[in-house]
C-alpha positions, 0 to 999 in steps of 0.5 A: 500500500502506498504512503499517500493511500496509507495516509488517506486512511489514516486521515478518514479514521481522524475525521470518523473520531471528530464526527463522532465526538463532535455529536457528543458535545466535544470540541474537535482538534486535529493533528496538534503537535506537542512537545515529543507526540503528536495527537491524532484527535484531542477533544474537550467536553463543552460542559464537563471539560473532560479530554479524550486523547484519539491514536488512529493507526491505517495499518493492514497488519497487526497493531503491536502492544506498543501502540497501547503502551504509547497510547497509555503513556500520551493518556498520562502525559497530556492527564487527559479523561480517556483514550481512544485507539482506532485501527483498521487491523487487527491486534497482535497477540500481545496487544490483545493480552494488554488489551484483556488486562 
């Protein structure tokens, strides 16, 4: 698959995490860069203030458990209320193990 289809990908996960937030009150960044991350979809709750940190990953193959390690980490690091990971393949064997943790 090529760079520009993968990104294509990548960029329809983005605007289906901003769609569905957005119905739900939230307020809609997209690709902000910050210091060491760069973040997909942050949204904010137009009442409550509550964040949601959203990683979208195009991929054909399995995601590795380290995409749900980072995701966890950037959860942390930005203290935000929840994260979301959306992808278009399956989990490898250890994603899925942290998945079930």
């Amino acid at each position: 698959m090529t760079e520009a289809l993968l990104q294509k990908k990548g960029e329809l996960l983005e605007e289906l995490a901003a769609s569905v937030l957005s119905v739900q009150q939230y307020e809609i960044f997209q690709t902000i860069r910050v210091t060491g991350m760069e973040i997909d979809v942050l949204a904010r709750h137009k009442i409550n203030n509550s964040q949601i940190l959203v990683e979208c990953k195009a991929w054909d193959g399995n995601l590795p458990a380290d995409a749900i390690t980072k995701l966890l980490g950037n959860m942390v690091l930005r203290d935000v209320t929840a994260g979301w990971l959306l992808s278009t393949g399956p989990l490898s064997k250890d994603a899925e193990g942290i998945r079930i943790e």
